[in-house]
Structures are given as C-alpha cells and as structure tokens.
C-alpha positions as CSV (number, residue, x, y, z in Angstrom):
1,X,-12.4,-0.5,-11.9
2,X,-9.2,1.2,-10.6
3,X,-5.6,0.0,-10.6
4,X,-3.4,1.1,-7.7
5,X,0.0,1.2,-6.7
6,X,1.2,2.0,-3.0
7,X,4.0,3.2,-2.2
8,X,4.3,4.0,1.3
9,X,2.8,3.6,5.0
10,X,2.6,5.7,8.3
11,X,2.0,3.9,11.8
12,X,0.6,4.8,15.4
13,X,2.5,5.2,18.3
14,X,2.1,1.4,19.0
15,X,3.9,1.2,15.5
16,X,0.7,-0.1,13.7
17,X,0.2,0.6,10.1
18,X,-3.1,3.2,9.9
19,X,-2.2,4.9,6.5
20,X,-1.5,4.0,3.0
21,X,0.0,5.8,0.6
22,X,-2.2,5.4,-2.2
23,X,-1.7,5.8,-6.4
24,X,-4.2,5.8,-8.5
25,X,-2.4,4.4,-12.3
26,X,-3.6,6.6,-15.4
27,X,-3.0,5.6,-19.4
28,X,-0.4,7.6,-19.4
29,X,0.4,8.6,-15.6
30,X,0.4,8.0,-11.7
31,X,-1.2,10.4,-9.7
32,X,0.6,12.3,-6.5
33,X,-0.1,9.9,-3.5
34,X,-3.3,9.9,-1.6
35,X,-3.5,9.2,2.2
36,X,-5.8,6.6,2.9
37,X,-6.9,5.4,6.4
38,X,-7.2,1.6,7.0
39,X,-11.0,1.7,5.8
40,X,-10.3,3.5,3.6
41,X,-8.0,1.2,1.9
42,X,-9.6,-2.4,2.5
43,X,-12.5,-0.4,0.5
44,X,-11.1,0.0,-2.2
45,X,-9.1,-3.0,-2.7
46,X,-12.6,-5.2,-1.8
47,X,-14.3,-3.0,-4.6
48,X,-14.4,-5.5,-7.4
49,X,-12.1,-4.6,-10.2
50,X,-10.0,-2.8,-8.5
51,X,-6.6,-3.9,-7.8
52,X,-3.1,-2.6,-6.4
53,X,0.4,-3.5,-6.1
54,X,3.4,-2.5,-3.8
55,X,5.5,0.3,-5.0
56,X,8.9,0.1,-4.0
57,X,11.9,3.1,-4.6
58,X,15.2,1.2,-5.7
59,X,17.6,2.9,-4.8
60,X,20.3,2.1,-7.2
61,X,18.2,2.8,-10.0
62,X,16.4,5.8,-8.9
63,X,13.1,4.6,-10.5
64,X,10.1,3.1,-8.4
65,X,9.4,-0.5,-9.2
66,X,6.2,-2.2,-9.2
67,X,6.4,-4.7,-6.9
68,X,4.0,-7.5,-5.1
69,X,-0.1,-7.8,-5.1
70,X,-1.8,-6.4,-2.6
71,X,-4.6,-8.5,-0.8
72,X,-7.2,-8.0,1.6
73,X,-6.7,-10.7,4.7
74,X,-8.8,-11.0,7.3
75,X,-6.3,-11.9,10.1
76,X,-6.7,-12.5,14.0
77,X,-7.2,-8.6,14.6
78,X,-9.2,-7.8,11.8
79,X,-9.0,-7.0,7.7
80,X,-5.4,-5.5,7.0
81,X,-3.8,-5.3,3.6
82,X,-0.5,-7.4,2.8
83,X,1.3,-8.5,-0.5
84,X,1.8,-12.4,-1.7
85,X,0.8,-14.3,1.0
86,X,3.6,-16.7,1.1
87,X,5.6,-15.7,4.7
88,X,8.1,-13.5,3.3
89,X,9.2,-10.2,5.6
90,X,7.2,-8.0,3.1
91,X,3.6,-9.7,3.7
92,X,2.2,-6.7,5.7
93,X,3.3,-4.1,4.2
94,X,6.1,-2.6,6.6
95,X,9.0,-3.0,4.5
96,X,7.6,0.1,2.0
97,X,8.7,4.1,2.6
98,X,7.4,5.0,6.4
99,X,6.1,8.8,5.5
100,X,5.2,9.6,9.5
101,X,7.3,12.7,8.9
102,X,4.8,13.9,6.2
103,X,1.8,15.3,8.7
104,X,-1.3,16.4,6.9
C-alpha cells in the first residue's frame, strides 16, 4: 500500500500526456518526483491500496497543495488517469506543471 501525490505531466508531440510526475508520501516526507510512463502509472494506481492525489503549486502561497483523487478510467482510447470525475477542466490531468523541459 502506497499513497501518492502527482504533481506534474509531460506530453508527446501530438500533446498527449505520456508522463507523470510521481510522489511517493513518507510519515514524515515526500520524496523528489519520479517519472513514470503511462503503464507505469495506471499500475500503480490499479494496485490495490494504493492511492494518489493531484498536487498542485499555488502560487500565492508558495506551498504545494494537495488537490483532487486520481482515478484510473478506461476511456474511448484506452486506461488514462484523471481526478474527480465530475467534467471539470482538471479531469485529465493537463491543468498540473507541464515539466517537458526537464529531459531525462
């Protein structure tokens, strides 16, 4: 059992996410992120007990915020992640940090 948080994306040339930017939450910490492909990261969050949430910067504050659950969907294309299922702009994922100018 593993609790997540994920805090960022990166996208093809097509502009279709691949990448997640993946947290794994400690007692005490969060680690550094953790590049996971699209597998990678339906995998994990269809492990049971495992579970993850978006992890949005604010800002204002300077502090990251823990924001929406993250569900596997399976959708016309295929299994993708998104948050709350309920239509808003932030259901697949696209509105968190796009980190395609962080190469491997």
């Amino acid at each position: 059992m593993a609790t997540f948080r994920i805090s960022g994306i990166w996208k093809d040339s097509n502009n279709v996410i691949t990448h997640y930017a993946f947290h794994t939450v400690e007692d005490n910490s969060i680690s550094r992120a953790a590049k996971k492909t699209k597998l990678e990261a339906i995998t994990l969050l269809e492990t049971i007990g495992n579970t993850a949430t978006t992890w949005i910067w604010n800002y204002s504050e300077s502090i990251w915020k823990i924001g929406e659950k993250v569900h596997v969907v399976n959708g016309s294309n295929g299994k993708y992640l998104r948050s709350n299922p309920d239509n808003k702009l932030t259901d697949n994922l696209n509105h968190l940090i796009d980190y395609d100018w962080i190469k491997p």
